[in-house]
N, C-alpha and C positions, 0 to 999 in steps of 0.2 A: 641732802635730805637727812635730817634726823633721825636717827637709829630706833627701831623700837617704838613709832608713833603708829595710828591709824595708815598712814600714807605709805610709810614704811613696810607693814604688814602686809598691805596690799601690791606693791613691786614686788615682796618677798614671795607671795603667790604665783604672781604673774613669772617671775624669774622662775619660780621650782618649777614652772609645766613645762620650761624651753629645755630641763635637764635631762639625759641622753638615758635613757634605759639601760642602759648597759654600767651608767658609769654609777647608777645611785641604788639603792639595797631596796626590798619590800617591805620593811617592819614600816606599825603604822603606833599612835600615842598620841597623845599632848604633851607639847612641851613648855616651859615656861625660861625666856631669856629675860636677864635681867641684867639691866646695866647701875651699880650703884646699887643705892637703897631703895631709889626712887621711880625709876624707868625700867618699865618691864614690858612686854608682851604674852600674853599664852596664846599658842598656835596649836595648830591639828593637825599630824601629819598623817596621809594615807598612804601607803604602797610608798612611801619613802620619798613622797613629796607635800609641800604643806598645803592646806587646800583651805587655810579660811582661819579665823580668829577664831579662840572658844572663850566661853567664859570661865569653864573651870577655875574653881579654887580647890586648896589642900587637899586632902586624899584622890582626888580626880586628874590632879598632874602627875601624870607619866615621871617625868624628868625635869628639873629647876639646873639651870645653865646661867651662872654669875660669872659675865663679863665687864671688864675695863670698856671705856669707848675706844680707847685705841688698840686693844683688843682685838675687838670685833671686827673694826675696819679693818684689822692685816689680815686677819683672818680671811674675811669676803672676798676680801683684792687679790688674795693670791700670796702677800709677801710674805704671807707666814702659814703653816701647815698647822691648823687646829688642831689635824692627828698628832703631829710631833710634839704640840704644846701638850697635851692631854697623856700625853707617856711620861713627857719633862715634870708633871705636876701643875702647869700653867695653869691649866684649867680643870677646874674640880664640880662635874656635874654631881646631882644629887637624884640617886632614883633609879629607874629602872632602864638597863645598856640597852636594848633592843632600839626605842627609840632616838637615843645618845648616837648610838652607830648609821645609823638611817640621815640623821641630822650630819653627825661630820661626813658621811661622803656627798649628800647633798652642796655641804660648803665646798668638798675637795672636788668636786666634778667640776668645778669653774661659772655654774651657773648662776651666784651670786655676787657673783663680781659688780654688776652696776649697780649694787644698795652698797658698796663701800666706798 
Protein backbone atom coordinates (compact mmCIF):
# COMPACT_ATOMS: atom_id res chain seq x y z
CA UNK A 1 0.00 0.00 0.00
CA UNK A 2 1.05 3.33 -0.79
CA UNK A 3 2.24 5.58 1.81
CA UNK A 4 0.38 8.73 2.57
CA UNK A 5 -2.87 7.93 0.42
CA UNK A 6 -6.70 8.10 1.56
CA UNK A 7 -6.30 4.14 2.13
CA UNK A 8 -3.26 4.62 3.93
CA UNK A 9 -4.64 7.19 6.40
CA UNK A 10 -7.19 5.13 7.24
CA UNK A 11 -4.92 1.75 8.39
CA UNK A 12 -2.96 4.57 10.03
CA UNK A 13 -6.02 5.05 12.22
CA UNK A 14 -7.14 1.72 12.57
CA UNK A 15 -3.26 0.78 13.59
CA UNK A 16 -2.95 3.93 16.30
CA UNK A 17 -6.28 2.36 18.27
CA UNK A 18 -4.49 -1.25 18.50
CA UNK A 19 -1.38 0.91 20.39
CA UNK A 20 -0.79 -0.05 24.00
CA UNK A 21 -1.52 3.03 26.52
CA UNK A 22 1.38 2.63 28.21
CA UNK A 23 3.72 2.58 25.32
CA UNK A 24 2.38 5.95 23.48
CA UNK A 25 2.27 9.71 25.14
CA UNK A 26 -1.13 12.01 25.51
CA UNK A 27 -0.35 15.23 23.55
CA UNK A 28 -2.90 15.81 20.92
CA UNK A 29 -2.13 18.36 17.15
CA UNK A 30 -2.21 17.98 13.59
CA UNK A 31 0.23 16.85 11.79
CA UNK A 32 1.19 16.93 8.38
CA UNK A 33 3.70 14.05 6.76
CA UNK A 34 5.05 14.48 3.67
CA UNK A 35 6.83 12.44 1.37
CA UNK A 36 8.60 14.59 -1.42
CA UNK A 37 7.26 17.61 -2.73
CA UNK A 38 4.33 15.91 -3.74
CA UNK A 39 2.66 13.30 -1.32
CA UNK A 40 1.38 14.37 1.95
CA UNK A 41 -1.18 13.71 4.41
CA UNK A 42 -2.41 15.99 7.50
CA UNK A 43 -3.78 13.83 10.23
CA UNK A 44 -5.35 14.60 13.87
CA UNK A 45 -3.91 13.15 16.62
CA UNK A 46 -5.74 12.94 20.08
CA UNK A 47 -4.33 11.62 23.42
CA UNK A 48 -1.44 10.55 21.16
CA UNK A 49 -3.29 8.47 18.69
CA UNK A 50 -4.49 9.65 15.18
CA UNK A 51 -8.13 9.51 14.89
CA UNK A 52 -9.04 10.86 11.29
CA UNK A 53 -7.64 13.01 8.44
CA UNK A 54 -7.91 17.02 8.87
CA UNK A 55 -8.01 19.44 6.36
CA UNK A 56 -5.96 21.82 7.90
CA UNK A 57 -3.67 24.09 6.05
CA UNK A 58 -0.71 26.46 7.27
CA UNK A 59 -1.02 28.09 10.59
CA UNK A 60 -3.56 25.15 11.68
CA UNK A 61 -0.60 22.40 11.42
CA UNK A 62 0.73 21.54 14.60
CA UNK A 63 3.96 19.97 13.03
CA UNK A 64 5.03 19.25 9.05
CA UNK A 65 7.29 15.87 9.01
CA UNK A 66 9.28 15.58 5.57
CA UNK A 67 10.09 12.09 4.87
CA UNK A 68 12.00 9.93 2.20
CA UNK A 69 9.53 6.70 1.14
CA UNK A 70 12.22 4.50 2.33
CA UNK A 71 12.28 6.59 5.17
CA UNK A 72 9.06 6.03 6.37
CA UNK A 73 8.94 2.39 5.70
CA UNK A 74 11.98 1.72 8.11
CA UNK A 75 10.79 3.70 10.25
CA UNK A 76 7.07 1.94 10.58
CA UNK A 77 8.80 -1.61 10.34
CA UNK A 78 10.70 -1.27 13.00
CA UNK A 79 14.30 -1.30 11.10
CA UNK A 80 15.02 1.90 11.97
CA UNK A 81 14.17 4.07 15.23
CA UNK A 82 12.71 7.45 14.08
CA UNK A 83 13.84 8.56 17.76
CA UNK A 84 17.46 7.81 16.74
CA UNK A 85 16.98 9.36 13.22
CA UNK A 86 15.54 12.66 14.80
CA UNK A 87 18.80 13.04 17.30
CA UNK A 88 21.04 11.93 14.16
CA UNK A 89 19.52 15.02 12.26
CA UNK A 90 17.63 12.35 9.78
CA UNK A 91 14.73 13.75 10.29
CA UNK A 92 13.89 17.40 10.60
CA UNK A 93 10.11 18.17 11.75
CA UNK A 94 8.86 21.61 11.52
CA UNK A 95 6.72 22.98 14.35
CA UNK A 96 5.52 22.44 17.55
CA UNK A 97 7.41 19.09 19.79
CA UNK A 98 4.32 18.20 21.81
CA UNK A 99 2.84 16.59 18.83
CA UNK A 100 6.42 15.40 17.12
CA UNK A 101 6.83 13.41 20.34
CA UNK A 102 3.33 11.85 20.55
CA UNK A 103 3.80 10.79 16.87
CA UNK A 104 7.45 9.07 17.42
CA UNK A 105 6.32 7.07 20.17
CA UNK A 106 3.22 6.09 18.43
CA UNK A 107 5.81 4.75 15.53
CA UNK A 108 8.13 3.49 18.37
CA UNK A 109 5.42 1.48 20.21
CA UNK A 110 5.29 -1.15 17.10
CA UNK A 111 1.90 -0.39 16.21
CA UNK A 112 2.48 0.75 12.75
CA UNK A 113 4.36 -1.76 11.64
CA UNK A 114 1.59 -3.11 8.94
CA UNK A 115 1.46 0.35 6.91
CA UNK A 116 5.31 -0.37 6.16
Amino acid sequence: MEALTEEWVEALVEASTAADDDQIGDRSGVIELTIGKKRRAVVAMVEGRVVGPSDAEGDDIDVSIPFSDDQLRAYLSGDESIARAYIRGDVKPVGSTGPWLSFVELVESGALKPLA
